[in-house]
N, C-alpha and C positions, 0 to 999 in steps of 0.2 A: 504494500500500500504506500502510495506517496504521500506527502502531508500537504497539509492544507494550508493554504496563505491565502493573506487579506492583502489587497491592497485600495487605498482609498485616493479620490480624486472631488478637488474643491473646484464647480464649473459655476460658468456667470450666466446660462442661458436654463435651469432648470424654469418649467412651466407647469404649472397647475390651474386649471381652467376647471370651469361647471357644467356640465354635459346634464343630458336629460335623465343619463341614466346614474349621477354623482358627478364625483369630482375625476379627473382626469389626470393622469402627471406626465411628466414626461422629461428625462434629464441622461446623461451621460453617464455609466457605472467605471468607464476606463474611455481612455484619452491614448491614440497612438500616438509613437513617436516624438511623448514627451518624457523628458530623464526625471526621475524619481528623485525625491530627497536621499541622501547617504542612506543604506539599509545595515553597513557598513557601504554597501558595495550602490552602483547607480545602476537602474535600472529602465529599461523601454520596454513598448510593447509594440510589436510588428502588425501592418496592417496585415489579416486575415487569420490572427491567433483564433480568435472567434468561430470562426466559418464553421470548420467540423462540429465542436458542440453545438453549436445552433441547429446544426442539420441533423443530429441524432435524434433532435424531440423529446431529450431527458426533461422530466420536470423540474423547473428552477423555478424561485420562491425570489418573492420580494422580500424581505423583510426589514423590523427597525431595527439599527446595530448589532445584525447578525445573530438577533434572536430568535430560535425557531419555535418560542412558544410567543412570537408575535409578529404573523405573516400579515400581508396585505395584500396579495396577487400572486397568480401562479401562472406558467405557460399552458398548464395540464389545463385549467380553469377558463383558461382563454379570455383572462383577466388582467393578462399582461404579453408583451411582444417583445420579442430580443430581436434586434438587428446591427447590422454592421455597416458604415457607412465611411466617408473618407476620413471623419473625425476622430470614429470612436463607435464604443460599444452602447447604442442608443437603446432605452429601455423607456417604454408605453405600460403603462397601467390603469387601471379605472380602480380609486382607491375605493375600502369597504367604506359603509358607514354605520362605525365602531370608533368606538373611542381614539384608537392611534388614526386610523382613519384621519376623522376630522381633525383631531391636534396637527398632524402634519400638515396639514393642506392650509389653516392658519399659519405652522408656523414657517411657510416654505412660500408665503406669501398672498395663499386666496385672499378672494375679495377683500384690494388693497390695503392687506398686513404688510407691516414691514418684517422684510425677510432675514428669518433668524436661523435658518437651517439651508446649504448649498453648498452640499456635500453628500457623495454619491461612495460607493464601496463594491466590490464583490471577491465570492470565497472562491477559490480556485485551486488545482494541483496541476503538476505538471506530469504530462508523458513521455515516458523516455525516448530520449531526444527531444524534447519540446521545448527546450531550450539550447542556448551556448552562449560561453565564458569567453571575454578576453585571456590574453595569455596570463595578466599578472591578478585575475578575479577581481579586478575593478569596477568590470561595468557587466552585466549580464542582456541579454534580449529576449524576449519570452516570443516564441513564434509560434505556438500551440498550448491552449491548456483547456484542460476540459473546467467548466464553468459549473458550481456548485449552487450558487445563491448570489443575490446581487441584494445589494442593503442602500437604505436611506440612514443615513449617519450625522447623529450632532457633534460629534467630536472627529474633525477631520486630522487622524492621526494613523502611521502604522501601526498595528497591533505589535507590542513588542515581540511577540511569543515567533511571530511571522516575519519579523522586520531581520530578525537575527538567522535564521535558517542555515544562512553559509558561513555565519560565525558558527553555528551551534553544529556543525557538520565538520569544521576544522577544532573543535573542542575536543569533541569526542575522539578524533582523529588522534589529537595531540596525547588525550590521557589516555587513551585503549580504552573507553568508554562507549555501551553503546548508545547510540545518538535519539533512537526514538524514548528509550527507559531515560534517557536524560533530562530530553524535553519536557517527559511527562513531570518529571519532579522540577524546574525549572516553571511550568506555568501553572501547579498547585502550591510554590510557595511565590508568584506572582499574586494568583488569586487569595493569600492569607489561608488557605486551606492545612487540616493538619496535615504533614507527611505523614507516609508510613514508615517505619521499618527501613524497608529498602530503599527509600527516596532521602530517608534523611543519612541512610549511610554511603549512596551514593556520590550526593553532596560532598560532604566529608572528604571522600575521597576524592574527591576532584579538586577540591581545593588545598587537600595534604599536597597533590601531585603535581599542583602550581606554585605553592608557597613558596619563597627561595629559600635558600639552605639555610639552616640555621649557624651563627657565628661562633665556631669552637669556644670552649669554655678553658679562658687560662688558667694556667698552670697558679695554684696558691702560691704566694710567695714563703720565703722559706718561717719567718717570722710567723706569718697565720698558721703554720703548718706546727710551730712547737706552740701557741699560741690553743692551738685545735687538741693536741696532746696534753698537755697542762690541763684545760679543762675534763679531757676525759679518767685523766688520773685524778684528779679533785672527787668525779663522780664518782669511781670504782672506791677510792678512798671511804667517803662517805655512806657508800653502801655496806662495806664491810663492816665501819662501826656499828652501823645499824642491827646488826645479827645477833 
């Protein structure tokens, strides 16, 4: 299984309008051909990443900040459209009318709100081969990935958990650690979750196997050293009267 990353994009043209049947939205989940904030590493997306998921007809989910216990459209539902266009990965919905529903469509600017939310997201993995690396992992291109969920996001930020991937891949690398049991304990002590057992002695040991060495312990000098004797013969002394 591959893992899952988020990546999210803040656009100046999202829309939501009133239709007979609701509210309508309409905004960009991914933007080609623009470079990513540092992830460590910079990142683009190629036009026609998209294309194959789109054409498989998998059901992908709208949802708010990649919550899946609070969807708003589906492709399945034919409540929402995925397409692909010269910009970017353009996504149509007819939002419910349900509580996030209406919140969004105020706070994303209906019937002139001023707009608090213009920031779009989606979850995704990549297929082997679906990407490729500069030589020195600088910069990455994602030129396939299958599409999991697209999100409407108030907090336009990478998920750390997703943002670090190719750190978290030379981590593991580095300590002989494996990288998925890694991650798992990295984004439960992200989320304040208790660890387990193996997650908190994983840890542990990734950080023993980072630490620098520790600085030899000098040598006492000779002075502490009769200093350190003296006192244990005071003790033995004291012990024996005691008898």
């Amino acid at each position: 299984m591959t893992k899952m990353e988020t990546r999210t994009f803040t656009v100046d043209d999202i829309e939501v309008r009133e239709a007979a049947d609701g509210m309508t939205f309409e905004g960009y989940a991914a933007v080609f051909n623009s470079p990513s904030e540092p992830l460590p590493f910079t990142e683009t997306i190629a036009p026609g990443a998209f294309a194959r998921t789109i054409r498989s007809r998998n059901n992908v989910f709208l949802l708010v900040n990649h919550d899946p216990a609070r969807p708003l459209a589906s492709t399945r539902s034919k409540t929402m459209s995925l397409e692909e266009d010269s910009r970017g990965l353009l996504v149509k919905a007819t939002l419910p009318n349900t509580t996030d529903g209406r919140d969004l469509a105020v706070l994303m600017g209906a019937g002139g709100n001023a707009r608090v939310i213009d920031s779009m997201s989606f979850g995704f993995s990549v297929p082997r081969g679906g990407d490729s690396w500069s030589e020195d992992g600088s910069q990455r291109t994602l030129n396939q990935v299958r599409l999991h969920e697209t999100s409407i996001v108030a907090f336009p930020a990478y998920a750390a958990t997703s943002a670090s991937v190719r750190s978290l891949d030379m981590l593991a690398e580095k300590t002989g650690e494996d990288a998925d049991a890694l991650n798992g304990a990295l984004e439960a002590l992200e989320r304040g979750a208790t660890l387990t057992l193996d997650q908190a002695g994983l840890l542990s040991a990734v950080v023993a196997k980072l630490a620098p060495a520790p600085e030899p312990t000098p040598e006492p000098e000779p002075e502490a050293v009769a200093d350190d004797t003296d006192l244990l013969r005071t003790k033995l002394d004291l012990a024996f009267k005691a008898l």
